[in-house]
C-alpha positions, 0 to 999 in steps of 0.5 A: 385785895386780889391774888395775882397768879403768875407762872415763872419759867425759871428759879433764877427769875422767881428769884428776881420777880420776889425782890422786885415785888418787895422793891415795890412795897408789897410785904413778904407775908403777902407773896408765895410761890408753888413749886416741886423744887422747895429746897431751892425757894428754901435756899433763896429765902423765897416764901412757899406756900402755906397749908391754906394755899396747896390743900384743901383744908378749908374748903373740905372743913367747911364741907364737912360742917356743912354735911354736919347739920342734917347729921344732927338735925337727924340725931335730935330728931332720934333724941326727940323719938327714942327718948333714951333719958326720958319725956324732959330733957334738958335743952343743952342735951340737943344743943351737945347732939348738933355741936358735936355732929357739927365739929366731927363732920367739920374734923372729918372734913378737914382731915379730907382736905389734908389729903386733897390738893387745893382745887384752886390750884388744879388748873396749875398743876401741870404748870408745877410738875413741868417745873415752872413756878406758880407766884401768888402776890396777894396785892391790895387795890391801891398796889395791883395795878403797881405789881402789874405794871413792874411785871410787864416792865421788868419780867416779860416772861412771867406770864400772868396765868389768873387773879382771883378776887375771891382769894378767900373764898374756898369755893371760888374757882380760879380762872386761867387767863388767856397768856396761861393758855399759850404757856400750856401749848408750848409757846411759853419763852424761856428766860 
């Protein structure tokens, strides 16, 4: 399964592009647009974005549980030379140290990542706040080439900005595709 990011000009052809790719047989759960005006894909019944797709949650979670490790690797080691309950200590003592270290760095982690917009998404962001809408079709092998193909036949001014093969992976970064560069220098056609 790919992502296919596609940059609309307009909410009338967002609007559009939502139907035809439902027409085609991909499901809703599987299409999302990013876009400042919420309230009117709200007012359309176009889906939005999720939490996953706009901020860094995952990506800075897993960071943090990865910074997790050394930090109690470092508090065994303390355990082991300070020896605060003594010679014999249980095993699940150590055990505790590294989970514990593990889950509040992955906590701190994800509590950064609320805060942080998806990296994912910056080559987008300009896109975004000019108002244009960012379509995300999460479209399996067999459907991609049928989504690709109904978007140059039916909407020739949505522009196909990137796909990423890589949509789970959080540290994939996303390319733009060379159509999206002639969006962002001003040679984008309206609708």
């Amino acid at each position: 399964m790919k992502c296919l990011y596609y940059l609309a000009p307009t909410l009338d052809s967002t609007h559009r592009i939502a139907d035809d790719v439902h027409a085609v047989g991909v499901d809703e759960f599987f299409l999302h647009v990013i876009s400042r005006d919420e309230a009117g894909l709200h007012a359309l019944r176009i889906p939005c974005g999720n939490w996953f797709e706009t901020l860094d949650l995952v990506r800075d979670g897993l960071i943090g549980a990865a910074i997790g490790v050394p930090v109690g690797l470092s508090g065994i080691g303390l355990l082991s030379y300070i020896q605060p309950f003594g010679p014999h200590m249980p095993a699940l003592v150590y055990y505790a140290t590294m989970a514990t270290a593990i889950l509040f760095c992955a906590w701190e982690g994800g509590l950064t990542g609320i805060a942080t917009e998806s990296t994912k998404l910056a080559e987008f962001q300009h896109d975004i706040e000019v108002g244009r809408y960012l379509i995300l079709i999460y479209a399996p092998q067999v459907q991609e080439v049928v989504v690709r193909q109904m978007m140059r036949a039916r909407h020739p001014t949505a522009r196909l900005a990137a796909c990423d093969p890589h949509f789970i992976n959080p540290f994939w970064a996303v390319r733009r595709s060379p159509a999206a560069a002639l969006a962002e220098s001003g040679q984008y056609p309206e609708d």
